[in-house]
N, C-alpha and C positions, 0 to 999 in steps of 0.2 A: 552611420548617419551621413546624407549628403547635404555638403552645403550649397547652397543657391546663390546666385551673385546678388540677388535682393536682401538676404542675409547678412550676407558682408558688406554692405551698405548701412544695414542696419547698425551692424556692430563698429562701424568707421562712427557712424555718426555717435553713438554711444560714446565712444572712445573721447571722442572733440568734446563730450558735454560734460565729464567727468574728468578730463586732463586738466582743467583749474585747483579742482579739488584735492590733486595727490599731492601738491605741495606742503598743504596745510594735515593731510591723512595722518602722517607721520609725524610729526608736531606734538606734543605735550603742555597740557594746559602753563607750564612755566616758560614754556618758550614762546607758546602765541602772547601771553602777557608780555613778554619780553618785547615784542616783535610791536605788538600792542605802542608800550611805552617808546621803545625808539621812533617809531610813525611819526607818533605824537610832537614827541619832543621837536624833530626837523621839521615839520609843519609849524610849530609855535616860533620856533628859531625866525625861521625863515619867511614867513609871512603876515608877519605884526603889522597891522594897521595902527600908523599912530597920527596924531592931530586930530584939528576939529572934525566933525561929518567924516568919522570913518566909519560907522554906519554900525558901533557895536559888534558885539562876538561873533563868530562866528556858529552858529546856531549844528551845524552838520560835523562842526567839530567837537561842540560840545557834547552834541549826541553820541560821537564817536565814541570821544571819553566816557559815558557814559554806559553805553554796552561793552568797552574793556573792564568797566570797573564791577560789571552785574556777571562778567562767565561770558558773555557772547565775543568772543575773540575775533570769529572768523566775519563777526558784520563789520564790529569794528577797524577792524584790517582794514578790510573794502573797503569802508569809507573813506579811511585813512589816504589810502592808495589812490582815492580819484579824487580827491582835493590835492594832495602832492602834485598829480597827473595836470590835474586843468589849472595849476598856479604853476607848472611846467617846472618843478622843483624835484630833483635827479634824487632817487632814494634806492638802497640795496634792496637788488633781491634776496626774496625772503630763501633761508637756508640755513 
């Protein structure tokens, strides 16, 4: 079989769209919970709104918490991950 260079264009781009997902491939529901709960925890640490007009919970976190606690690991992750991200708050990669 020959391959085409439109092919491996193909398959580059493939590659880019599934390279997010190998991290979490090999993961075990006990470790994304895990992974789950540490997120969590340094987002709650580290970005408490407290005093008057702090404008209640955080709604995207609660959700977060909410799909780690129903099996959805890998939404909750992501959420986890872009609230840490855009509150600029430094968290392990996952591994």
């Amino acid at each position: 079989m020959k391959i085409r260079p439109g092919m491996l264009v193909l398959f580059a781009a493939a590659g880019l769209l599934l390279a997010p997902l190998s991290g979490y491939a090999q993961q075990t529901d006990e470790q994304l919970a895990a992974r789950c709960a540490q997120l969590g925890a340094l987002f709650d640490r580290y970005n408490l709104q407290r005093g008057e007009g702090s404008g209640g919970p955080n709604m995207a976190r609660l959700g977060a918490a909410l799909d780690c606690q129903r099996g959805r690991y890998r939404q909750g992750i992501r959420t986890l991950e872009e609230l840490l991200q855009g509150s600029r708050i430094p968290y392990p990669p996952a591994g």
